[in-house]
N, C-alpha and C positions, 0 to 999 in steps of 0.2 A: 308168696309176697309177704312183706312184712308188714304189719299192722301198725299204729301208732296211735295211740288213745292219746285225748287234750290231756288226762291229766299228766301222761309219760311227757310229753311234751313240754308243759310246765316244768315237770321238775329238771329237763334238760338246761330250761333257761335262766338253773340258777349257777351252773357251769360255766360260767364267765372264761375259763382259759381253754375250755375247748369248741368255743363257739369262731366261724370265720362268717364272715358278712360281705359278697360276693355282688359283681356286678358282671353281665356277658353284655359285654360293648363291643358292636364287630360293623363291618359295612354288609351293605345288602349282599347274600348269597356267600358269608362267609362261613355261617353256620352255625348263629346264636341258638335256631331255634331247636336245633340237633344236641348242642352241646348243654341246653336246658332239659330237654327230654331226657338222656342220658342220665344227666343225675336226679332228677323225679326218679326215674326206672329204678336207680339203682338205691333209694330209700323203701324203695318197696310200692309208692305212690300208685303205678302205671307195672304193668309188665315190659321186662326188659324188650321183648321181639315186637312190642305193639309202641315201640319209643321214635320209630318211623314213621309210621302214619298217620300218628295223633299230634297234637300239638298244645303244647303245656302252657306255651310262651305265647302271649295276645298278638296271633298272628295276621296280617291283613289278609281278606279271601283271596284275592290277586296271587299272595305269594304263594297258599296253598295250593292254588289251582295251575301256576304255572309250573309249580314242584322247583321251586330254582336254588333251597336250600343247599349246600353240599351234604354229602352222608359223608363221615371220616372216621375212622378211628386212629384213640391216642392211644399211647404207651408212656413208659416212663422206664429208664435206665435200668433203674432197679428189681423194675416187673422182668424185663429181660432175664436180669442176672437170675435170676429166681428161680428160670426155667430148666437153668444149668446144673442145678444141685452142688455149688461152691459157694465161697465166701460173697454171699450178694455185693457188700460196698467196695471187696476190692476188684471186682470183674468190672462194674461199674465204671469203674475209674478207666478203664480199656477199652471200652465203648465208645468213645467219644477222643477223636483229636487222631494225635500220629502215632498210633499205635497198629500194632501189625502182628497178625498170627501163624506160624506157618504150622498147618495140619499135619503133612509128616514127620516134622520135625518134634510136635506138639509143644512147641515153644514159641513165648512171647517176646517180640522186639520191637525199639523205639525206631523201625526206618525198614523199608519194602527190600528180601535180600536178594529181588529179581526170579524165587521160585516162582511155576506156576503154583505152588499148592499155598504161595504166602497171602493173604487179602488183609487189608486192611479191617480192624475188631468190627468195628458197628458193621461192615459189608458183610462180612462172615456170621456173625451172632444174632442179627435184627435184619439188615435189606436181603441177603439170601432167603432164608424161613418164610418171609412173605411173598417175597418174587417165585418162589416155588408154589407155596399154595396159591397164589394166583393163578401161573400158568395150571393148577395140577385141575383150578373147578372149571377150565375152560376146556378140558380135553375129556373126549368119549371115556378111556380110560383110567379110572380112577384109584386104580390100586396102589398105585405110588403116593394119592392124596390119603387113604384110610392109612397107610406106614404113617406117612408125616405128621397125620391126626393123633395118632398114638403115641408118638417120641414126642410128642408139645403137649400131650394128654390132654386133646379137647375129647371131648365126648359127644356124639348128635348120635341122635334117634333113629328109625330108621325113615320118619317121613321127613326129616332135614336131609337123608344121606338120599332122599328122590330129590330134592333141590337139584337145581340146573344155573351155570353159569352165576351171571351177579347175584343171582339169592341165595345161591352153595356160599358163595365167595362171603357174601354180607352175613351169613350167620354163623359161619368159622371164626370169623372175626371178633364177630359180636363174642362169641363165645369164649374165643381165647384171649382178647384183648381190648375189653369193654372198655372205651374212652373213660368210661366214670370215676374208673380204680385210677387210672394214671390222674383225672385231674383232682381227686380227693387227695392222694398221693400230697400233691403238687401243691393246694391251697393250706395240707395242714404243715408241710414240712417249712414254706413261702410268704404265707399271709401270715398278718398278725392278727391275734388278739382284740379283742373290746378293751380289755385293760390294758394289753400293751400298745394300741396306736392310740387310745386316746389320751396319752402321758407326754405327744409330741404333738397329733395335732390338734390339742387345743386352742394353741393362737391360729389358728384358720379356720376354725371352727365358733369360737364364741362372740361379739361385738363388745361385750364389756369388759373392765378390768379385769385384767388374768389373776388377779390375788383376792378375788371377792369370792364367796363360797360357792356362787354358782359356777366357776372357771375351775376350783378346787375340786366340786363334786363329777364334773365332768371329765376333770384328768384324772381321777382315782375310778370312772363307770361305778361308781358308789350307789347302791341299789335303798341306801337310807339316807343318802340325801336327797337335796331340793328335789322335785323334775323338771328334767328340763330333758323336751320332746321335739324334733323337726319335724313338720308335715313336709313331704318333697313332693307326693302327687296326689292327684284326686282321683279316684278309681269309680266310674257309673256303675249302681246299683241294676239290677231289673228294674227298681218302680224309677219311673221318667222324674227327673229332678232332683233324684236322692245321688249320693255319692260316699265312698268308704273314704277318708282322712287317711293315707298311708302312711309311715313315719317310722323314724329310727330314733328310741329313748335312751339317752346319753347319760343321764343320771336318775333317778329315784324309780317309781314303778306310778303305773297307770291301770285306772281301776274302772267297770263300769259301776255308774253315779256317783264317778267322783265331780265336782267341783271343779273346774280351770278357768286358768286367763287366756285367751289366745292373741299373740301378739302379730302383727303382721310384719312384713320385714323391712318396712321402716319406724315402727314403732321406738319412740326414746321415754325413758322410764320417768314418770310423771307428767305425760300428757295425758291426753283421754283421745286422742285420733286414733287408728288405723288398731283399736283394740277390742275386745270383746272376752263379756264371763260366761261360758256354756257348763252345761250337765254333759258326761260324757255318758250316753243312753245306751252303748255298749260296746265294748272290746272283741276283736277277732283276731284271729291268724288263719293265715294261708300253708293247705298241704295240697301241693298243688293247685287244680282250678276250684277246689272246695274252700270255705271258709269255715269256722267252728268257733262257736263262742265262748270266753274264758273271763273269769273272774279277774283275773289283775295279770301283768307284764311288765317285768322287772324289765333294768335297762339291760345294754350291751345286744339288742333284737331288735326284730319292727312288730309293728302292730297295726292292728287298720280300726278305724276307730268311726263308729257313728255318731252323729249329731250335727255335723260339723259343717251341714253344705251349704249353707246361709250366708257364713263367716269367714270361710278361705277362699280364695279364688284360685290361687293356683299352689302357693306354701306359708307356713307360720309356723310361730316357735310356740309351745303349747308347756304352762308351768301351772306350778299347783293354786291355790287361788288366792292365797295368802302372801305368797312372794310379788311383792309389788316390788322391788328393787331390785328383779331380773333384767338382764338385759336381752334382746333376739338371738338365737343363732342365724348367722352370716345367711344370706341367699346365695342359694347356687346359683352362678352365672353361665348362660349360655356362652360358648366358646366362639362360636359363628353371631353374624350379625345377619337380621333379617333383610338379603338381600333382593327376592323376590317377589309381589304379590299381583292379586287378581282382580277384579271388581266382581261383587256376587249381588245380584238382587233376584226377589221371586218373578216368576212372569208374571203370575197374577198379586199386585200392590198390595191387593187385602191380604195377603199371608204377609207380611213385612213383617208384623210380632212374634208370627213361628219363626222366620226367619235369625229375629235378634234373639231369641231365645236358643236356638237351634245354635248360635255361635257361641252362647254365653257357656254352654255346657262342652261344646268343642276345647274352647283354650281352658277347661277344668280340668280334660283330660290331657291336653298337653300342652308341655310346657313353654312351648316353643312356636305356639300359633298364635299370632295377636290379630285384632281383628279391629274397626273405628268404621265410623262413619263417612263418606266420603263416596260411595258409587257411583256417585249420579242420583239420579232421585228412587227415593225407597230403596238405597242399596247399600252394601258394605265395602271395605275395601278389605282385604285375608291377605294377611303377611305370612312370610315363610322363611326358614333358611334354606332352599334350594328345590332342582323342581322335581324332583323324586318326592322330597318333604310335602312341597304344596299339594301333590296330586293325590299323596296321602288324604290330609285331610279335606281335599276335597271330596274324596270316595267316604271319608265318616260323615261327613257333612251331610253329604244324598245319604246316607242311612241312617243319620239322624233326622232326618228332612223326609222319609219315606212317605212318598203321596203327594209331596211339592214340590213344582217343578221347577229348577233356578235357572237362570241366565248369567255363564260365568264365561269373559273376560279373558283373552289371551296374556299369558304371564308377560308385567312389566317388570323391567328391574332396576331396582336401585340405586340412585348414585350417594355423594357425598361431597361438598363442597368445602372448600378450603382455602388460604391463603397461603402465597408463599415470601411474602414479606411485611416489614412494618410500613406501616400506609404515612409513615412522614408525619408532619405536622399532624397535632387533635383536627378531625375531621367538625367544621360547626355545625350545627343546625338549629334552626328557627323556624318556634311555633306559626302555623302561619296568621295569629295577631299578631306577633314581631315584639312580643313581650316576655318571651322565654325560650332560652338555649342549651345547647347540650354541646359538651365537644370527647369526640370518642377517640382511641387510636385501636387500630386492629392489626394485630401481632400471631406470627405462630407460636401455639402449644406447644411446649417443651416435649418432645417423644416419650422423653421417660414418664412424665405424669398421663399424657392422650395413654400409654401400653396400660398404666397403672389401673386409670377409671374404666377402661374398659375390662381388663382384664377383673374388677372389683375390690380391688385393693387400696383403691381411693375413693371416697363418696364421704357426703354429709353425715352418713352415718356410722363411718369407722371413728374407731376408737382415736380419743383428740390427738394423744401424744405419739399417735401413729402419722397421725394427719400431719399433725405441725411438723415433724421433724422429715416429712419426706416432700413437703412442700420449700421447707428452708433450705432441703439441698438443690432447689429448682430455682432460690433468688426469690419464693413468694411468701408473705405474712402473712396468716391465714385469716388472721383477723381483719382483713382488709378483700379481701373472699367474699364479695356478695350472692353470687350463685353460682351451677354448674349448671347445662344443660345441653341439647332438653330433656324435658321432664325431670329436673331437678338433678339428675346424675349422667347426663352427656358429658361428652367430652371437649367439652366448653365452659371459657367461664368468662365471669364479668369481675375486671378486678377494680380497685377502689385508689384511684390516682388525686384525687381533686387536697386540693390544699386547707379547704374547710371542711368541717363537718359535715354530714348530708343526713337530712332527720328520715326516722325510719319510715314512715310514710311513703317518702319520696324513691327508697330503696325497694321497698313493697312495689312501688308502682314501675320501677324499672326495672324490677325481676320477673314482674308479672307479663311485661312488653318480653321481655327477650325469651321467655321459654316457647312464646309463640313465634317469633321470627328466628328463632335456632332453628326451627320445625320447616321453615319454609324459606330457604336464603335467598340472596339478593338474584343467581344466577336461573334457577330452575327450580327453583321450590324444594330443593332435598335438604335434609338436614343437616348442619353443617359437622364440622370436625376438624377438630385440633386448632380452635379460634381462640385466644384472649383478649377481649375486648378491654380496655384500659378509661376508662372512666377517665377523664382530666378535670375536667368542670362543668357545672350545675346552674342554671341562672334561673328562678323560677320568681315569678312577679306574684308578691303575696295582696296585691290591690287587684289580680285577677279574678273575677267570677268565679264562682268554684265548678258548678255544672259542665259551662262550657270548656272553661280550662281543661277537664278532665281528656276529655275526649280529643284534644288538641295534644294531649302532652304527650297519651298512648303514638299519634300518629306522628310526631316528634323523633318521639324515644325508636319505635320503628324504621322509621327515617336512618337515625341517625346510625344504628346498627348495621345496616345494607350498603347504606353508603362509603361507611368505612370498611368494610369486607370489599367493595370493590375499590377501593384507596389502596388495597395491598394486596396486589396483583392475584388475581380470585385461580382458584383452578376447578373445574370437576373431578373429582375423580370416580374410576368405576371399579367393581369389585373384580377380582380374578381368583378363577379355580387353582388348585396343583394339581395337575392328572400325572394317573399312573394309571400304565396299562401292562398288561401281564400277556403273552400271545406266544406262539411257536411260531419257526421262521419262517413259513410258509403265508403265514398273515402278516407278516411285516408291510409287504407291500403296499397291499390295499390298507392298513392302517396308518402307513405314514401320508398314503394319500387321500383320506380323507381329513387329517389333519392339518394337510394343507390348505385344503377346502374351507376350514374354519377359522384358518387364521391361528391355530396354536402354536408357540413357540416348544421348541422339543431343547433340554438341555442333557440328558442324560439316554443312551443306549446301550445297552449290556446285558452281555447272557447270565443266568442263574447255576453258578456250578453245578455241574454232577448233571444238570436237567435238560431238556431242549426246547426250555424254555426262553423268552425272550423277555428282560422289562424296559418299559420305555417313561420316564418320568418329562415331564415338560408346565407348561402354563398357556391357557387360555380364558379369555376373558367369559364371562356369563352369560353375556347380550348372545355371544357368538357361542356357546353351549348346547342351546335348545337343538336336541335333537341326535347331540353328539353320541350317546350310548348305544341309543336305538341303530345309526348309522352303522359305529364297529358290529353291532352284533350282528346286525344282519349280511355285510359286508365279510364278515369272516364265520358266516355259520355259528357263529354264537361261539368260536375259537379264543375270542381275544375276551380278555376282564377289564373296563375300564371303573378306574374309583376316581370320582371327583371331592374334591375337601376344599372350602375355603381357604385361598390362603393370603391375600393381604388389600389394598385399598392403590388403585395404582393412580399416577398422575395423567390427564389425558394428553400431555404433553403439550396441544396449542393453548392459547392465550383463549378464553372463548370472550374475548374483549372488542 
């Protein structure tokens, strides 16, 4: 095994062009956890034979224990050619596509010449050699597997060569064609660079001007200039409460006690909100599941960083302490929208504190779990993006919760309200003294800006001249922009139609009404989407009482927003999955009849060349989801792979008027 001392490792990370910065993004049972073990193994981390049954990657017990990873191995073209003792990159090049080789002839052609001896390259060079050793570790037999062991020059031992069936099979493999080699192959030939991706994506990566020295220092990965650092997760410590900062530093280098700002990612430079100065109390890196402490960490890497669990909750941009004229780097936005959740509270009330604490530490760890008040009494409500995701953390939750027993809620889900016209005439309303009015009109959200804010490329806090000129192509003045919502960056807004002035006060207090009533619409309390409300006119009686006025005007201005959402013919809509399911023909049946059963629509059916395999892509809605996996699997022996992905916000069609 290979060894790696911190300081070997330091001095790796000042090789900026042979560093790649990799992410394994797969759905469940694809094989993230395989394809991470593999390249631990193959750093020397772990032993390569022991990369099966350990796990590198923060695996949940469920998945260990049902064993549902796949085991695979890669290759790559060129590892092939390699085998051949020829020119690797021109054999290569015959591997792949219409190419054909006839053995006796021992000549290459572009087209099959109807010999039995002609096979297409990649069938003959790559699927022959492994379809042999497959059938050769399933037969009594094996003298024909030690020849083929020898022409491929694997080498086993003599207690590999007692192997029997899939363990002969899995460590031939391992041995001749370690996934690791083809995907290092693959990332260094494929990926880019610290220095060279981050030469382009800088504008998606920084919030402030691209020509000020921190967008500069960022597209050159300049390891002497500013720092500027992403926290993207929180990682729990052993002691309860503490958490590691993980992050990627994009320019200058990070040191332990150094001095920082930490910005949060709404922070605009010269306020004093959503900011903080910390000691950074120490520096780590990960080799494997170990950590190891180091004196400083240049950019173009990650680093996990202590100090910091006070001050971030879930990410922030992290810069030296002296750059006050930094801007944040960008929030990663989640892709799916939290379409699921639960109601959770303790059986017993007096744990309610472990409880809030127990969740404040859950959405530290991930990024994708929100969590509010709202159960009922003593309880939470736990959002999710889907119910694999919820069940997730519901099982960290009881193991963060060890010893308290909770009371959780059968998954509700989500809707989304909407309109689909302009509501006519400003809709009026009147305070009920009858001494101040409002008139609203409600309109749909232009598509291209609802894709924009969602997708995060529109908010209050992107860059202005980005804002303004992608708003002007929509017909809006920005400056006439009193909010988005909810929570300040929905995909809603309130725009400013009235023909007089309106003092800021009064704008305060009608941005302050509408982030609540985005939150809870006129038809079902869901949050609305893709609304602009048009402000027309403002009538406020300045001889009014100030006290009671107040409370009159929130209940006004609430009014007035509901009622014109139902002025313009309102709609629910609910979320829908895109299922794809993967099956042999023999489970067709029973899989297109339970998707009958749920109401899925099926648009696509079609076999997978070369395979006998079957895929079937379609849509079904979420409400009508629960349950659907569990159904195909058990329904076809666990034969059929269903993946579910959010994929869009559907109209519920009736009128719910």
């Amino acid at each position: 095994m290979v060894e790696f001392t911190t300081a070997e490792l330091r001095e790796v990370m000042d090789r900026k062009s042979n560093i790649r910065n990799i992410s394994v993004i797969g759905h469940l049972s694809h094989g993230k956890s395989t394809v991470t073990n593999s390249l631990v193994a193959a750093a020397g981390i772990m032993r390569q034979e022991g990369a099966v049954g350990l796990h590198m990657a923060d695996t949940p017990a469920s998945e260990v224990d049902r064993d549902i990873s796949i085991r695979s191995t890669g290759f790559s073209l060129l590892k092939y050619a390699s085998v051949y003792g020829v020119d690797e990159s021109e054999i290569a090049k015959r591997l792949w596509g219409d190419y054909f080789f006839d053995s006796a002839l021992n000549k290459w052609m572009d087209k099959h010449n109807g010999s039995a001896y002609c096979a297409r390259g990649f069938v003959k060079f790559c699927y022959d050699p492994i379809n042999n050793i497959m059938k050769g570790c399933m037969q009594e037999d094996k003298s024909d597997l030690w020849g083929l062991c020898g022409e491929l020059d694997v080498s086993l031992s003599n207690d590999e060569k007692n192997l029997m069936g899939e363990d002969l099979l899995k460590c031939i493999m391992q041995t001749w064609l370690p996934a690791s080699t083809a995907l290092i192959e693959m990332m260094i030939s494929h990926l880019p660079s610290p220095l060279q991706a981050q030469q382009y994506r800088v504008s998606n990566l920084y919030e402030g001007p691209l020509n000020d020295p921190y967008a500069e220092a960022i597209r050159r990965c300049d390891p002497e200039g500013p720092l500027m650092l992403y926290v993207s997760k929180m990682i729990p410590t052993s002691d309860a409460g503490r958490f590691f900062a993980f992050g990627r530093i994009f320019s200058g280098r990070i040191a332990t006690g150094q001095k920082v700002r930490i910005m949060g990612p709404s922070y605009v430079p010269g306020e004093k909100n959503n900011f903080h100065e910390k000691h950074v109390l120490r520096t780590v890196v990960w080799m494997g599941k170990n950590q190891h402490g180091i004196d400083d960490v240049p950019c173009g890497t990650t680093v996990g960083l202590i100090g910091f669990s006070e001050c971030i909750t879930k990410s922030a941009t992290v810069t030296d302490e002296m750059e006050v004229e930094a801007w944040p780097i960008r929030e990663m936005k989640l892709s799916v929208p939290h379409i699921l959740c639960v109601q959770v509270k303790c059986k017993v009330p007096a744990n309610t504190g472990l409880l809030r604490d127990g969740l404040k530490r859950l959405t530290k760890c991930d990024l994708a779990v929100l969590y509010s008040t709202g159960g009922g009494s003593s309880g939470f409500t736990v959002a999710g993006v889907g119910e694999l995701h919820l069940e997730v953390c519901l099982n960290d939750l009881k193991e963060i919760m060890r010893g308290v027993e909770l009371v959780v809620s059968s998954p509700i889900v989500s809707y989304r309200e909407t309109v689909l016209d302009k509501s006519g005439t400003p809709v009026e309303t009147i305070s009920r003294n009858k001494l101040n009015s409002i008139s609203i009109v409600a309109r749909p959200l232009p598509d291209k800006l609802v894709e924009a804010i969602e997708d995060g490329l529109l908010s209050p806090y992107t860059d202005h001249a980005v804002r303004s000129q992608m708003l002007m192509k929509c017909g809006f003045n920005e400056d006439r922009i009193w909010c988005y919502g909810p929570k300040a960056i929905g995909p809603n807004m309130v725009f400013d139609r009235c023909k007089t002035q309106c003092s800021d006060s009064l704008k305060k207090s009608v941005v302050a009404v509408f982030q609540l009533a985005s939150q809870e619409s006129a038809l079902a309390k869901e949050n609305m989407w893709g609304i602009c409300f048009e402000v027309h006119d403002v009538k406020i009686d300045t001889n009014d009482p100030l006290r009671p006025k107040a409370a009159q005007l929130d209940k006004m201005f609430e009014k007035a927003f509901l009622d014109s959402q139902l002025a313009a013919n309102p709609r629910l809509l609910e979320p829908v999955y895109v299922l794809t399911i993967q099956c042999p023909e023999s489970a067709l049946h029973a899989v297109n009849g339970i998707l009958n059963q749920k109401g899925a629509y099926q648009c696509e059916h079609f076999a997978t060349e070369e395979t006998l395999l079957f895929n079937l892509r379609g849509y079904v809605s979420v409400c009508d989801s629960f349950g659907l996996a569990n159904a195909i699997r058990d329904a076809t022996s666990g034969q059929a792979k269903l993946h579910l992905v959010y994929g869009y916000w559907d109209d519920m069609s009736c009128s719910p008027m």
